[in-house]
C-alpha positions as CSV (number, residue, x, y, z in Angstrom):
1,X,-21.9,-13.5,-7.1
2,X,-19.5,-12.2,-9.8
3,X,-15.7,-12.4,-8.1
4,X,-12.3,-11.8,-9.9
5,X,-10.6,-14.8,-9.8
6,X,-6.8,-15.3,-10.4
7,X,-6.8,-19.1,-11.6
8,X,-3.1,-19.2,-11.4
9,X,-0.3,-16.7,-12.8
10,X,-1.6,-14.0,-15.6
11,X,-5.1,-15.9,-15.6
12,X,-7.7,-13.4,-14.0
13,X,-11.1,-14.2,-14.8
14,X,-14.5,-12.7,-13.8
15,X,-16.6,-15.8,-12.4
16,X,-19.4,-16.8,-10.8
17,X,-18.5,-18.0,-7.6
18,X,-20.5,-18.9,-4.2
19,X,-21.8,-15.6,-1.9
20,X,-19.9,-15.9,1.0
21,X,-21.8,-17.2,4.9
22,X,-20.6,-15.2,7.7
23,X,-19.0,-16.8,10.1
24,X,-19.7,-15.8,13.8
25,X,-16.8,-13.3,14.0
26,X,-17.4,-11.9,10.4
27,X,-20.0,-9.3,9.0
28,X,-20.5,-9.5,5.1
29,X,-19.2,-6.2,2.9
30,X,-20.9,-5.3,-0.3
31,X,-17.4,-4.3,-1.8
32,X,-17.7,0.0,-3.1
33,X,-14.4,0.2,-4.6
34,X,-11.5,-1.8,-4.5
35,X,-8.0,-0.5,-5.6
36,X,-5.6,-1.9,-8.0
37,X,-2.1,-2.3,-5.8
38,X,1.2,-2.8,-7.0
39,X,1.0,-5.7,-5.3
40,X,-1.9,-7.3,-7.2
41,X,0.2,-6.8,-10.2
42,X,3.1,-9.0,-8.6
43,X,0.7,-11.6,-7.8
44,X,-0.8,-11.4,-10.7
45,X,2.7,-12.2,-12.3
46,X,2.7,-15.2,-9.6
47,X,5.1,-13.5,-7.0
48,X,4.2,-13.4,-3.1
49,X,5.2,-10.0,-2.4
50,X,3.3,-10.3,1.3
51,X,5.6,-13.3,1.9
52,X,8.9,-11.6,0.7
53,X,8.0,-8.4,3.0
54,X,7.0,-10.5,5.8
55,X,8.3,-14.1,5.9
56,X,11.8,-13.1,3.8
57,X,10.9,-15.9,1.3
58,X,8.9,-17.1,-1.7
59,X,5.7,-19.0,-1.2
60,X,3.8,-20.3,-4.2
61,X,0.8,-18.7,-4.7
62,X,-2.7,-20.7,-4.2
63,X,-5.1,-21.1,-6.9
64,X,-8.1,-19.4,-7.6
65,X,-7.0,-16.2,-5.2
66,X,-10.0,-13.7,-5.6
67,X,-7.6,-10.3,-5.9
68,X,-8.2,-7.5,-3.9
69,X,-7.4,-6.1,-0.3
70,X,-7.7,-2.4,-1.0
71,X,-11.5,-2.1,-0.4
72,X,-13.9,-0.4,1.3
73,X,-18.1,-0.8,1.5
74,X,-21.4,-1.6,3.0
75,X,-22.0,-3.6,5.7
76,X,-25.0,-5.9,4.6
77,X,-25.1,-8.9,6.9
78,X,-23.4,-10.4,10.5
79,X,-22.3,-13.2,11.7
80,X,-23.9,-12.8,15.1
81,X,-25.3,-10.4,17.4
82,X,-22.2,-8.8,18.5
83,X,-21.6,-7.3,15.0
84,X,-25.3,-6.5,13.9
85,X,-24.6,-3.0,14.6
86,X,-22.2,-2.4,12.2
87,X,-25.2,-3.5,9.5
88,X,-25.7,-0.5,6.9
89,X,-22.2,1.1,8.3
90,X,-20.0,2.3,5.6
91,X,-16.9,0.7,6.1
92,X,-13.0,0.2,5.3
93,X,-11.9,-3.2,5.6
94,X,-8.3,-3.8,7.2
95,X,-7.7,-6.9,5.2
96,X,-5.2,-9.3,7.8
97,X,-5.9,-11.0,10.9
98,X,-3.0,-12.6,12.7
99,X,-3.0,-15.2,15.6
100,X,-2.7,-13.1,18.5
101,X,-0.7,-15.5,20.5
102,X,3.2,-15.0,18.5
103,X,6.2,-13.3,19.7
104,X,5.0,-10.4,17.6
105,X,1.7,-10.2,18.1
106,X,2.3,-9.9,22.2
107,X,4.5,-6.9,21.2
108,X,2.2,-4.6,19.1
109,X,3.9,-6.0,15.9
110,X,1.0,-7.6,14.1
111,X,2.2,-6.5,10.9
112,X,5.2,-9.2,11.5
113,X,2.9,-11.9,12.5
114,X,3.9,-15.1,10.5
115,X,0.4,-16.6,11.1
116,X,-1.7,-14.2,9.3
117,X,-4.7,-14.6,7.0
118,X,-4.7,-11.9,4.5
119,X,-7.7,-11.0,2.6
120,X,-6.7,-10.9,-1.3
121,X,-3.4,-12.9,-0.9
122,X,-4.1,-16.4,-0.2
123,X,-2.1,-16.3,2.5
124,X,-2.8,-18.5,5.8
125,X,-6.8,-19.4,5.0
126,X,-5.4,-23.5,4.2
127,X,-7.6,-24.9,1.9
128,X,-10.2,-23.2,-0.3
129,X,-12.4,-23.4,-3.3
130,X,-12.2,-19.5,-3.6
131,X,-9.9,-16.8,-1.3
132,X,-11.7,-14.3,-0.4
133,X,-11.1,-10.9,-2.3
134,X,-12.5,-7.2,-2.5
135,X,-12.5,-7.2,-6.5
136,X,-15.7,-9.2,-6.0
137,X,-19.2,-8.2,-5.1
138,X,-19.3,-9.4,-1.5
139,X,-16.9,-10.3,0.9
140,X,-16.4,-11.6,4.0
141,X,-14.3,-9.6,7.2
142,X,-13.6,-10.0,10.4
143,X,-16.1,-7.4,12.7
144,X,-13.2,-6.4,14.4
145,X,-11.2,-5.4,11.1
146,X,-14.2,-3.2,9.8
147,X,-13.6,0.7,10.3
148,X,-16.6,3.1,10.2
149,X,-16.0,6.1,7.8
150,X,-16.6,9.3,8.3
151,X,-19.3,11.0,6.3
152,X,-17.0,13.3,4.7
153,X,-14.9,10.2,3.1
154,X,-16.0,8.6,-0.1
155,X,-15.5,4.7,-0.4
156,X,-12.5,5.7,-3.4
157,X,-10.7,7.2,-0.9
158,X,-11.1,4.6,1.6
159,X,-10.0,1.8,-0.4
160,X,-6.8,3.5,-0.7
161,X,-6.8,3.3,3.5
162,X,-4.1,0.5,2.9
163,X,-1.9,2.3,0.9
164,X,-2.3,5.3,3.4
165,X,-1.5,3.1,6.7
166,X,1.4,1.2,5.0
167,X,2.4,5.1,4.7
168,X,2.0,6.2,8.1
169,X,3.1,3.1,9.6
170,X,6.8,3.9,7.2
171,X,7.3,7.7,8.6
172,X,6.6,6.5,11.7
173,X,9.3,3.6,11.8
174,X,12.0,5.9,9.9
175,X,12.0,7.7,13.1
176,X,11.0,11.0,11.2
177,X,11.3,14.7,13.3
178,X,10.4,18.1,11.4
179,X,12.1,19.8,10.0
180,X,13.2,16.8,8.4
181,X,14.7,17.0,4.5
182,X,12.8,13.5,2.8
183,X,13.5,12.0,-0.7
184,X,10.7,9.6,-1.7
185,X,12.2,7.4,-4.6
186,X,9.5,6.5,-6.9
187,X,5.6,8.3,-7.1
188,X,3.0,6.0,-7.2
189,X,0.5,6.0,-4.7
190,X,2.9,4.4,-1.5
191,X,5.0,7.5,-2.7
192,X,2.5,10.0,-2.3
193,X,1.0,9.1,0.4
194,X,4.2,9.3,2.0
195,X,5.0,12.2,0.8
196,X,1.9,14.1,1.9
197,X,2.5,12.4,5.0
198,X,6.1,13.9,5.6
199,X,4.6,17.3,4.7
200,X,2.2,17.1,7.3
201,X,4.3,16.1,10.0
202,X,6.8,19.0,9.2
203,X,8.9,18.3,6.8
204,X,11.2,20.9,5.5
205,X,11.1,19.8,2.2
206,X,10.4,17.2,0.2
207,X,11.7,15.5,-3.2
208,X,9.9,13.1,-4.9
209,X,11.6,10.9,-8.1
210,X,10.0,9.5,-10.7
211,X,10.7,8.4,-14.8
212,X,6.9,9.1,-15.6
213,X,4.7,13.0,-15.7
214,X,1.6,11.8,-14.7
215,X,2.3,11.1,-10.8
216,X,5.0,13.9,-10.7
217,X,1.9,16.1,-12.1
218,X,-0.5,14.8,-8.8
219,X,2.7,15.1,-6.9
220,X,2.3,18.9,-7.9
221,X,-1.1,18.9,-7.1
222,X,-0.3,17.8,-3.3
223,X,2.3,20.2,-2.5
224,X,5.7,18.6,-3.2
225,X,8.3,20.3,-3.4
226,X,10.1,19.0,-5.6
227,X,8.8,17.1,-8.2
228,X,11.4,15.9,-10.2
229,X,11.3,13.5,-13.6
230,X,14.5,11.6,-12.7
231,X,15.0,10.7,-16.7
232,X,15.5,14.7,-17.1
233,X,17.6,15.7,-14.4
234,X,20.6,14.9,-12.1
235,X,18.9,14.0,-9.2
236,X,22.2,13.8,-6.6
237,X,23.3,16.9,-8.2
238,X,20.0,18.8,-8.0
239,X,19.3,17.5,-4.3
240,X,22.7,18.3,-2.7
241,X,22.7,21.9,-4.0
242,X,19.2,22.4,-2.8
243,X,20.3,21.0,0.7
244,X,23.8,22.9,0.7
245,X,26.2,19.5,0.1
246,X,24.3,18.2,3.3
247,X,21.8,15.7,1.5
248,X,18.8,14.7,3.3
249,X,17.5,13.1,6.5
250,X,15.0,10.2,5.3
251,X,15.1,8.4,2.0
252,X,12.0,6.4,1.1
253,X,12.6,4.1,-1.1
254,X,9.8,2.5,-3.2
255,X,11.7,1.3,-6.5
256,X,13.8,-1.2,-5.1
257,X,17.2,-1.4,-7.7
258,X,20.6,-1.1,-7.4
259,X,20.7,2.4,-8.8
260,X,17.8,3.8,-6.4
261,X,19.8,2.1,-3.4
262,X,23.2,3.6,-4.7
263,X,21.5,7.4,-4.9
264,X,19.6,7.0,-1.9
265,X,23.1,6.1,0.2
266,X,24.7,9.1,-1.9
267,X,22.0,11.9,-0.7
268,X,21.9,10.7,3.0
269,X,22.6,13.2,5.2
270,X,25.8,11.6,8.1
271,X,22.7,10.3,10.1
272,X,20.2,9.7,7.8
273,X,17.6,6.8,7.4
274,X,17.3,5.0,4.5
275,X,13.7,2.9,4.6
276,X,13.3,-0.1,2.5
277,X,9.2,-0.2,1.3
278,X,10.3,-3.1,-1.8
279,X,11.7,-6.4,-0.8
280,X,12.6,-8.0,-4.1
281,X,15.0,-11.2,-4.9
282,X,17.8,-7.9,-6.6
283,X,21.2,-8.6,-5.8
284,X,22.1,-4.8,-4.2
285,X,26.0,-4.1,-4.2
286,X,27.1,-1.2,-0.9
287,X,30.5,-0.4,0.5
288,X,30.8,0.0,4.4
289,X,31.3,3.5,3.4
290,X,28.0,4.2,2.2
291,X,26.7,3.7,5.6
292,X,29.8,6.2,7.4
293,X,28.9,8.2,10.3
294,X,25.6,6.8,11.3
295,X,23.7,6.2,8.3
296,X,21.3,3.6,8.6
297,X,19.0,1.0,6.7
298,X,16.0,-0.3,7.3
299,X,13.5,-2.3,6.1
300,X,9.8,-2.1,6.4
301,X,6.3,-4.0,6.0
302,X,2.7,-3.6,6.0
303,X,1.1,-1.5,8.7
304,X,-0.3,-1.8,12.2
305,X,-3.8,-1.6,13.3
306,X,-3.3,2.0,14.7
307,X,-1.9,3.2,11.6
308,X,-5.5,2.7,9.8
309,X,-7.0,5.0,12.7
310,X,-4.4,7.9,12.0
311,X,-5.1,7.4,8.1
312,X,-8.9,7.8,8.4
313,X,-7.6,11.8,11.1
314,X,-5.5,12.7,8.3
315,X,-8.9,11.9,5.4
316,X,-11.3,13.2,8.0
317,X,-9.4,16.5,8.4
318,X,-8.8,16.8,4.8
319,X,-4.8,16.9,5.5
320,X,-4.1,14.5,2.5
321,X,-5.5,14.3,-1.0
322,X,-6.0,10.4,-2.2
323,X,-8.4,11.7,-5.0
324,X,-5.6,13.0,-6.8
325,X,-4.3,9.5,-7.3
326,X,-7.5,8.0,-8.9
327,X,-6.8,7.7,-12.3
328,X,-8.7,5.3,-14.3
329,X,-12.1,3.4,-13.1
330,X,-13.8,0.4,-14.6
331,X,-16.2,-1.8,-13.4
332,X,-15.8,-5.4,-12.3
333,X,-16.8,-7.2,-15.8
334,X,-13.4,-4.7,-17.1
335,X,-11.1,-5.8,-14.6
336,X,-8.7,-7.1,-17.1
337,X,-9.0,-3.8,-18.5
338,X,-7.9,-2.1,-15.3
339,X,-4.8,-4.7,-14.4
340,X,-4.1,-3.8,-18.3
341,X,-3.8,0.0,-17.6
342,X,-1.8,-0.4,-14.6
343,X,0.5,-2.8,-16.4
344,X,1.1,0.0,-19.0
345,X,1.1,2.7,-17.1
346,X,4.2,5.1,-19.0
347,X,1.6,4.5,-21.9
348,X,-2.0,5.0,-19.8
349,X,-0.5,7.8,-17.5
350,X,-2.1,4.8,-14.6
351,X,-1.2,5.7,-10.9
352,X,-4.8,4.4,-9.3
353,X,-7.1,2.2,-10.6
354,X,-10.2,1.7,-9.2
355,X,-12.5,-1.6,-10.0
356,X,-15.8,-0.4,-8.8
357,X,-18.3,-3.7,-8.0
């Protein structure tokens, strides 16, 4: 089968690579769609992003990483009985499986596991000839980790089901009550997805920052409230007049700098949350003042299983718009075309790319 290999940093090639067996407690996907993430970019540039989130640390990146864990498909083929029913299901794929057994795990935080193999990453499989990836045209899940789609939900949207839970699974941790006052920091597709989110739960209003038109234009298109191109306004001035001097309750942020952390602890309101959604290796400069009264920070990874099952309510019901998001699309044998367009994204006005198998 054709597979998008990353052979080590910034060398992504389209090869032809061994269909993957089932295992006994796997079913085989004919891969749909599989989304471009952020993420793939970093790993593409030879970071570990999943390790930084989840272990606090670099790891080194395997070779010959098939790229890919936003994807959704057709189930073609089981591994035994026990999953032959989910044959001809359209399905997302949850891409991790942890150990079960770990401090976390025992507590309903799988998403912290340190033992986890993670579909697209590299991470925890030991040694391969190929990791298994959605930006190929078959691969292999866990039965468990397969999610049936409702008819109403196209396998675009589903593949951006990760982005969707990782945005769930963040308004849920930042403690979030309507009417709650948000400021998302940064619009690509964790950003709106939190932001339709918020709006759905009952938020009062929400901001949403970014230096680029083409996701504060889709921003429009949801329902923000305030889209605003941070290179063309004063944002701290133009958020504490809209909220009365009072700033606001929740700040996502999904830039990561010092100046998003500085303006994020300027517009929280005396109790507000500030949630972390980059971890990076950016040295970040506060005064104990910026965290007077009882502002808080807080950091925040992946998702939980539950969080997928919310996701596919909210695309079921219609209550969030991923379409909006999709950008660009290219087939497999352009997949260097597609990492190319998210890599120049102020030029390509990128926010989702899709590599359809």
């Amino acid at each position: 089968m054709k597979a998008a290999v990353l052979e080590k940093p910034r060398s992504l090639r389209l090869l032809d690579v061994p269909k993957p067996v089932c295992k006994s407690d796997e079913v085989l996907i004919k891969v749909k769609a599989c989304g471009i993430c952020g993420s793939d970019i970093r790993y593409f540039n030879g970071e570990n992003p999943w390790a930084l989130h989840t272990l606090g640390k670099q790891v080194e990146n395997p070779p010959n990483i098939i790229l890919g864990h936003e994807f959704a498909g057709e189930v073609v083929d089981a591994g035994s009985e026990k999953f032959s029913c989910l044959i001809g299901k359209r399905v997302f794929a949850e891409p991790y499986n942890t150990c079960g057994v770990c401090e976390f795990c025992r507590t309903g935080k799988f998403n912290l596991c340190r033992d986890t193999r993670h579909i697209g990453h590299g991470a925890g499989w030991g040694q391969m000839d190929y990791f298994p990836g959605g930006m190929a045209e078959y691969c292999q899940l866990w039965g468990t980790h397969a999610y049936e789609l409702p008819n109403n939900v196209s396998y675009e949207e589903a593949a951006l089901l990760d982005p969707l839970a990782v945005s769930v699974h963040a308004v849920r941790m930042s403690g979030f009550t309507a009417p709650s006052d948000v400021l998302v920091i940064g619009a690509g597709a964790i950003g709106l997805c939190i932001s339709q989110i918020a709006k759905v739960y009952g938020a009062a209003r929400i901001f949403l920052t970014d230096v680029y038109d083409a996701p504060l234009s889709a921003a429009s298109n949801v329902g923000v409230h305030y889209p605003i191109n941070a290179d063309n306004c004063d944002v701290n001035s133009f958020v504490l007049d809209k909220t009365r001097g009072r700033g606001v309750d929740i700040v996502f942020d999904t830039v990561g700098t010092q100046q998003s952390q500085t303006s994020a602890l300027q517009l929280l309101a005396c109790s507000g949350t500030l949630v972390n959604l980059v971890a990076n290796n950016t040295k970040i400069t506060h005064s104990l003042m910026d965290l007077s009264g009882e502002r808080k920070i807080m950091g925040c990874a992946n998702n939980n299983y539950d969080d997928v099952l919310t996701g596919i309510r909210l695309l079921e019901g219609e209550l969030v718009n991923l379409k909006t998001m999709i950008t660009h699309r290219y087939p497999l044998t352009d997949v260097n075309a597609g990492f190319d367009a998210m890599e120049q994204k102020a030029k390509t006005g990128a926010i989702k790319v899709m590599i359809l198998p």
